[in-house]
DSSP file (Angstrom, degrees, kcal/mol; ACC not computed):
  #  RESIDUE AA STRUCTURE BP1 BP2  ACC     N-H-->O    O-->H-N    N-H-->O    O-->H-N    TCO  KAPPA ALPHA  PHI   PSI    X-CA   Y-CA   Z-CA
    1    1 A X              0   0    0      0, 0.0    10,-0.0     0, 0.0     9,-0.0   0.000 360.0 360.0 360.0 134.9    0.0    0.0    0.0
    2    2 A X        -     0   0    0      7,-0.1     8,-2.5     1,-0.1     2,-0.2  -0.050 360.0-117.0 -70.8 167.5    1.3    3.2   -1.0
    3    3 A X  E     -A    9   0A   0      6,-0.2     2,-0.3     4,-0.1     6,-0.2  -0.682  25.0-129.4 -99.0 149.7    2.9    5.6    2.0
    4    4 A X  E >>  -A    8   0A   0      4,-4.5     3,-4.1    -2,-0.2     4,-0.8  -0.863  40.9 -77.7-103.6 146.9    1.4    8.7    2.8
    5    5 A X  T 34 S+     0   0    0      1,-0.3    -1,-0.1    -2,-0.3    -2,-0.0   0.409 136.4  48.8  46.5 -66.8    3.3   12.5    3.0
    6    6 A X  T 34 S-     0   0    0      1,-0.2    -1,-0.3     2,-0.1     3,-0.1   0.524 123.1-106.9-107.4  31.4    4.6   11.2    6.6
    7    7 A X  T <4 S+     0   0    0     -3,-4.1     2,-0.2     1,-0.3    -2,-0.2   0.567  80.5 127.8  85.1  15.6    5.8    7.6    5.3
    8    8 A X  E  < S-A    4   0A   0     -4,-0.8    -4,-4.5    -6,-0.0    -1,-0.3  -0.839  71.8 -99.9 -88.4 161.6    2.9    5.8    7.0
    9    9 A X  E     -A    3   0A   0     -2,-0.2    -6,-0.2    -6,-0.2    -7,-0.1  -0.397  42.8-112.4 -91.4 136.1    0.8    3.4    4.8
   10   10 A X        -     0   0    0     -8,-2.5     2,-0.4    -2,-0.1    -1,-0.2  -0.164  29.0-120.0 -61.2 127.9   -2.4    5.2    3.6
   11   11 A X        -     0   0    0     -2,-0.1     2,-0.4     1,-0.1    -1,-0.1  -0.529  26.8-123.0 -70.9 131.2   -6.1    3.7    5.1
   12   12 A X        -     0   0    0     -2,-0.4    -1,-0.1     1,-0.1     0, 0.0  -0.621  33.0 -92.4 -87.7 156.4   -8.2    2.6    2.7
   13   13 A X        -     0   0    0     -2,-0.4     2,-0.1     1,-0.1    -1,-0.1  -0.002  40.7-128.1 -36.5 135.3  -11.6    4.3    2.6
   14   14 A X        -     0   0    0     -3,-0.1     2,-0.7     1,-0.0    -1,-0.1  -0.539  30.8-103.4 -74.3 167.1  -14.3    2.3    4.8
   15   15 A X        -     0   0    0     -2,-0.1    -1,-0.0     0, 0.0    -2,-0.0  -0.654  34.3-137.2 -75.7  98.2  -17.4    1.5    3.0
   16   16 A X        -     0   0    0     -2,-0.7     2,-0.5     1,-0.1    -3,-0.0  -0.417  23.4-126.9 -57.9 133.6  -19.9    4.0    4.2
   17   17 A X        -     0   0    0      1,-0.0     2,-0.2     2,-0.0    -1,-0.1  -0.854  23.8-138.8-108.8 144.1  -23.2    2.2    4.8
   18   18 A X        -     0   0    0     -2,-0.5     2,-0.8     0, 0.0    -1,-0.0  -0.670   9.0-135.8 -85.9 120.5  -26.2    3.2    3.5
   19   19 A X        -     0   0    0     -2,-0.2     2,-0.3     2,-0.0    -2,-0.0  -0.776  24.4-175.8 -84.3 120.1  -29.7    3.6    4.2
   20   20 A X        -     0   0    0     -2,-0.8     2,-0.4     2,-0.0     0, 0.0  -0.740  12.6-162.9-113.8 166.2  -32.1    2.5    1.8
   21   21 A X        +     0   0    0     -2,-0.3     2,-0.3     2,-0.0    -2,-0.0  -0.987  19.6 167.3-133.2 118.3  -35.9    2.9    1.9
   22   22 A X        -     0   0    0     -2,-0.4     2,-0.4    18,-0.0    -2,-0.0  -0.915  38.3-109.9-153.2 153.8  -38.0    0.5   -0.5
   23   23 A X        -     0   0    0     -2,-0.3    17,-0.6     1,-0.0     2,-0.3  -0.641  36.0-166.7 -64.7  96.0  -41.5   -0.1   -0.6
   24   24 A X  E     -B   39   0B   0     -2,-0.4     2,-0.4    15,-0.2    15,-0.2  -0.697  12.1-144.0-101.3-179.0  -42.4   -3.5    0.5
   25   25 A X  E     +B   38   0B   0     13,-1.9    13,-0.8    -2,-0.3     2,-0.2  -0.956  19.0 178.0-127.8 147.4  -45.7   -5.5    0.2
   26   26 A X  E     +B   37   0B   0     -2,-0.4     2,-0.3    11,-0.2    11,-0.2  -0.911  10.4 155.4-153.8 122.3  -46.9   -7.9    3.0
   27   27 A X  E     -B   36   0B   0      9,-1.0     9,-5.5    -2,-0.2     2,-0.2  -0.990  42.2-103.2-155.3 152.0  -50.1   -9.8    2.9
   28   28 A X  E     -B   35   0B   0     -2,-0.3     2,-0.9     7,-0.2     7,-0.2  -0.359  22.8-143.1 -65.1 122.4  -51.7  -13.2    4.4
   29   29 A X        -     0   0    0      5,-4.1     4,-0.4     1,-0.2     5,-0.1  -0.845   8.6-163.4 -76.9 139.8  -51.9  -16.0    2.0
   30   30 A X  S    S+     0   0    0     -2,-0.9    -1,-0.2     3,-0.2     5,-0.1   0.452  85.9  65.7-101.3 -13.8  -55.4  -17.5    3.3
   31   31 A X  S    S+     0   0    0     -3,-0.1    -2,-0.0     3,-0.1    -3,-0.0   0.989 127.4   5.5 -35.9 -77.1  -54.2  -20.9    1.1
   32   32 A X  S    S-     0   0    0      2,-0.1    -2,-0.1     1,-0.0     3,-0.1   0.511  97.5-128.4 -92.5  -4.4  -51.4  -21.6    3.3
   33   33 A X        +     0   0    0     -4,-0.4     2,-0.2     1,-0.3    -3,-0.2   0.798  67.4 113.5  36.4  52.1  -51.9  -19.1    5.8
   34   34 A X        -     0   0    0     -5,-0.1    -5,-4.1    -7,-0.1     2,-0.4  -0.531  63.9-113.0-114.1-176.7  -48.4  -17.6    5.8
   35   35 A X  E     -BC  28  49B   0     14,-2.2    14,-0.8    -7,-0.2    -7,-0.2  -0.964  24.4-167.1-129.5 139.3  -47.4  -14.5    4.9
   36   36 A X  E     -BC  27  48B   0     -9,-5.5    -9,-1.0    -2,-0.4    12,-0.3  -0.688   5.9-164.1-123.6-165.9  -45.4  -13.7    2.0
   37   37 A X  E     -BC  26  47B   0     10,-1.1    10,-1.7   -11,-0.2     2,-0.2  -0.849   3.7-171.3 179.8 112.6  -43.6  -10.4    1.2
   38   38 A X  E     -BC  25  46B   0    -13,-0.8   -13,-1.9     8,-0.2     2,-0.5  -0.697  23.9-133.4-124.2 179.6  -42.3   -9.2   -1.5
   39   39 A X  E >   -BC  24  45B   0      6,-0.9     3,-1.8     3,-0.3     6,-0.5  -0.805  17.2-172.8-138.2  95.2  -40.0   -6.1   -2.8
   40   40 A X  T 3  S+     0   0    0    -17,-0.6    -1,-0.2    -2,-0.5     4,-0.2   0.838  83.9  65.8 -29.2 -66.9  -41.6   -4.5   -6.1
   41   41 A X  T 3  S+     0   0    0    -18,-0.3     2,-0.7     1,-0.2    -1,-0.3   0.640 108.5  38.8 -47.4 -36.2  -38.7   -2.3   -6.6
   42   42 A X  S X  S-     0   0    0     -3,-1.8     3,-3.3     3,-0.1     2,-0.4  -0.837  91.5-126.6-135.1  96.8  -36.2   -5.6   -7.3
   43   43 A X  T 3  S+     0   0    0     -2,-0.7    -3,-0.1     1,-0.3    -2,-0.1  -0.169  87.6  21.2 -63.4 123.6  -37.5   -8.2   -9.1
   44   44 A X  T 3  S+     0   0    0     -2,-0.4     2,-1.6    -5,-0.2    -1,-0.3   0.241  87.7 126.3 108.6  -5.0  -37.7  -11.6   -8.2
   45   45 A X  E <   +C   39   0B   0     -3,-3.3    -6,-0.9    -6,-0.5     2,-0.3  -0.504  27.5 132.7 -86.0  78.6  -37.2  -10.5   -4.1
   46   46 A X  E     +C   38   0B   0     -2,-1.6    -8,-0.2    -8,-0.2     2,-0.2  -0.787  17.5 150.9-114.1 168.6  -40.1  -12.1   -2.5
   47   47 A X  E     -C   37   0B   0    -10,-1.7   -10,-1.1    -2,-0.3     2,-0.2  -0.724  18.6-175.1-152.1-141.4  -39.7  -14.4    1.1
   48   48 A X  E     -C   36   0B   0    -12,-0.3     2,-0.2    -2,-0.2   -12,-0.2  -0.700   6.8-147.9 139.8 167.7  -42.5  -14.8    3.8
   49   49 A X  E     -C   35   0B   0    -14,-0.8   -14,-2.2    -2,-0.2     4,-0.1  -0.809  40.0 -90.3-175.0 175.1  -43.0  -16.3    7.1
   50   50 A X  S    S+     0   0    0     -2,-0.2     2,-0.3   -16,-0.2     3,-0.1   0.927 116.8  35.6 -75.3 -43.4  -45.4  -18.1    9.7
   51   51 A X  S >> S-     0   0    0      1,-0.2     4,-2.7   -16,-0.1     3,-1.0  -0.773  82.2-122.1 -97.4 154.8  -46.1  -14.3   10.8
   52   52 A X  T >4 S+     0   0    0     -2,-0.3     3,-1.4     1,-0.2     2,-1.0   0.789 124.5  51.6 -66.5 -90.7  -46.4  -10.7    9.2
   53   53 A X  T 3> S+     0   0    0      1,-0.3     4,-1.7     2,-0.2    -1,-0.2   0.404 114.3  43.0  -7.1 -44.5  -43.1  -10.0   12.0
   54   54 A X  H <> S+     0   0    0     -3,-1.0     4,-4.2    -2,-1.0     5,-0.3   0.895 114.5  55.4-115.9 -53.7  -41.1  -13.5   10.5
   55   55 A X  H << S+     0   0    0     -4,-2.7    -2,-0.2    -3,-1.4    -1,-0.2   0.904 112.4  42.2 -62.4 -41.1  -42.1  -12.2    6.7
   56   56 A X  H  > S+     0   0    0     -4,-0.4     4,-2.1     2,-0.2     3,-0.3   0.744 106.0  53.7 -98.7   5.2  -40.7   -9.3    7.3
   57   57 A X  H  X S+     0   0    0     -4,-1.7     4,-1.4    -5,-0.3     3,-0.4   0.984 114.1  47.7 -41.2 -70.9  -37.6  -10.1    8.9
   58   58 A X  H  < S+     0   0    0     -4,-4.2     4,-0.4     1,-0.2    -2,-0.2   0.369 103.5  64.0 -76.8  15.8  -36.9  -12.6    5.8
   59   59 A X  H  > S+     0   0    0     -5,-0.3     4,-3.4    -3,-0.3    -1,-0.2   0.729 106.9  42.5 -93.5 -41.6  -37.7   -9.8    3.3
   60   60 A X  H  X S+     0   0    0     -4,-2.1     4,-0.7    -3,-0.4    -2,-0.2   0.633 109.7  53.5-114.3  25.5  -35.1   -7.9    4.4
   61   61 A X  H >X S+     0   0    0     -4,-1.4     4,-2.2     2,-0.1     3,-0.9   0.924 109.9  51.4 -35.0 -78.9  -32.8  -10.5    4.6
   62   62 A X  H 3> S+     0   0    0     -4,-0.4     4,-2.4     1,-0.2    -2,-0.2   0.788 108.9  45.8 -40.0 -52.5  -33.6  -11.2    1.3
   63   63 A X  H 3< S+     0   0    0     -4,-3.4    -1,-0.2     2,-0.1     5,-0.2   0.846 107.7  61.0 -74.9 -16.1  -33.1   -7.6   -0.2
   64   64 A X  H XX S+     0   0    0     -3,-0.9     4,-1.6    -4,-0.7     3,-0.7   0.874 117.8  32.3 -69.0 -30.5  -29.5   -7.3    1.8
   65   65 A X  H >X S+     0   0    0     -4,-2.2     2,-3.2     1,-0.2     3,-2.4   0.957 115.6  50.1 -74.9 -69.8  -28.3  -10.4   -0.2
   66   66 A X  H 3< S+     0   0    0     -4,-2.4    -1,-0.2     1,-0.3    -2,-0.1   0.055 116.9  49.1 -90.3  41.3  -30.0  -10.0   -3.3
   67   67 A X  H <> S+     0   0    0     -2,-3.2     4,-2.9    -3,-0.7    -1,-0.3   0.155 115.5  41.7-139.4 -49.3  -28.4   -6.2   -2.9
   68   68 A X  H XX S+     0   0    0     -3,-2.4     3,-1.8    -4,-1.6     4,-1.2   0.959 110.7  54.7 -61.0 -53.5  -25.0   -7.5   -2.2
   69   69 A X  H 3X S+     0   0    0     -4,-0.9     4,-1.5     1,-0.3     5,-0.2   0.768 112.5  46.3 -57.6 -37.5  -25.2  -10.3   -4.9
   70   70 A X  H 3> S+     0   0    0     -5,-0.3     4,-2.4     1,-0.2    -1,-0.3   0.951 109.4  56.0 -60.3 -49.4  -26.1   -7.3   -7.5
   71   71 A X  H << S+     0   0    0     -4,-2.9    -2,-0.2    -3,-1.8    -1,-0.2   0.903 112.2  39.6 -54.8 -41.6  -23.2   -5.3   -6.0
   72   72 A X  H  < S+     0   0    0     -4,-1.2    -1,-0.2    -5,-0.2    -2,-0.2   0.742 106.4  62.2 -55.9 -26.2  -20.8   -8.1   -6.7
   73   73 A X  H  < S+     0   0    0     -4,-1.5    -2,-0.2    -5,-0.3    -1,-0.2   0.801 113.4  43.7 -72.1 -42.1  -22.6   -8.9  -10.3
   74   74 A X  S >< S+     0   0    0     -4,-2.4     3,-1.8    -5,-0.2    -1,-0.2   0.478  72.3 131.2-107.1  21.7  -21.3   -5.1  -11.0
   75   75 A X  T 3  S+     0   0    0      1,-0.2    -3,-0.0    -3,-0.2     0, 0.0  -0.354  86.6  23.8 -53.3 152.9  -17.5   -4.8   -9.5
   76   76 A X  T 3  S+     0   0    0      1,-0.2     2,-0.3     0, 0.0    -1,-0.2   0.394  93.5 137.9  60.4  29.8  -15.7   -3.2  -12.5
   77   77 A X    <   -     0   0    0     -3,-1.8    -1,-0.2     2,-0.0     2,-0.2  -0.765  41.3-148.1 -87.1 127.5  -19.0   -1.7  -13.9
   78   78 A X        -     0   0    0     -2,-0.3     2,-0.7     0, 0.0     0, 0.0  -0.756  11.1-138.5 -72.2 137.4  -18.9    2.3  -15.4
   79   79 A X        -     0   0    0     -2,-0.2     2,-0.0     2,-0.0    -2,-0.0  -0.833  25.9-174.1 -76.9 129.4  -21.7    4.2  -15.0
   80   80 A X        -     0   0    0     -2,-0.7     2,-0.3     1,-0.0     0, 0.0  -0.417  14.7-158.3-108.7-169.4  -22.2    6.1  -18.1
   81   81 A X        +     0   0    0     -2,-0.0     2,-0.2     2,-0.0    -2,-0.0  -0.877  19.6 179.7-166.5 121.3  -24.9    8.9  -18.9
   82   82 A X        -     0   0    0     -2,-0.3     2,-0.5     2,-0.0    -2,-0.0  -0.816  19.2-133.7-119.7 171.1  -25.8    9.7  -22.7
   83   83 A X        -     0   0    0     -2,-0.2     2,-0.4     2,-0.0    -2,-0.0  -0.880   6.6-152.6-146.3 135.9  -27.9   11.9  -24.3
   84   84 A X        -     0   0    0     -2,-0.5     2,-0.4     1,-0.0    -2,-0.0  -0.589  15.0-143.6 -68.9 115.4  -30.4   11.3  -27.3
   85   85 A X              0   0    0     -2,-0.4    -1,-0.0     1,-0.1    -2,-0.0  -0.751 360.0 360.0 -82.1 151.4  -31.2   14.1  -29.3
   86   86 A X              0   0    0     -2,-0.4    -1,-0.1     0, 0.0    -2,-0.0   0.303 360.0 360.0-130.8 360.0  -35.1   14.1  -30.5
């Protein structure tokens, strides 16, 4: 790691953690009489649980993985920004 100015090795940045806010949905299956729970905003993130409390517990389980797994999916991704003329 390179050294900084007074010849000790520079820290690397922490990861600042983030609060996110996303819309979930939670409703009672009356089939099975669970509850499932899903997250509109990222598609394919549903769970559910014996209680509305347990469903959402595993929903956001479910978006902190399926949030890392996307973050890993994009290591060494640009964001770019174009613009169409019309």
């Amino acid at each position: 790691m390179p050294a900084n100015s007074a010849g000790r090795p520079r820290s690397r940045p922490s990861r600042q953690r983030r609060t996110l806010s996303l819309p979930v949905i939670v409703y009672p299956d009356p089939a099975t009489r669970l509850w499932s729970a899903e997250c509109p905003t990222l598609r394919g993130c549903h769970s559910g649980g014996r209680t509305r409390g347990e469903a959402m517990s595993n929903i956001k389980e479910a978006v902190a993985l399926y949030l890392q797994a996307y973050e890993e999916t994009l290591k060494g991704a640009v964001l770019e920004t174009i613009e169409i003329a019309r």
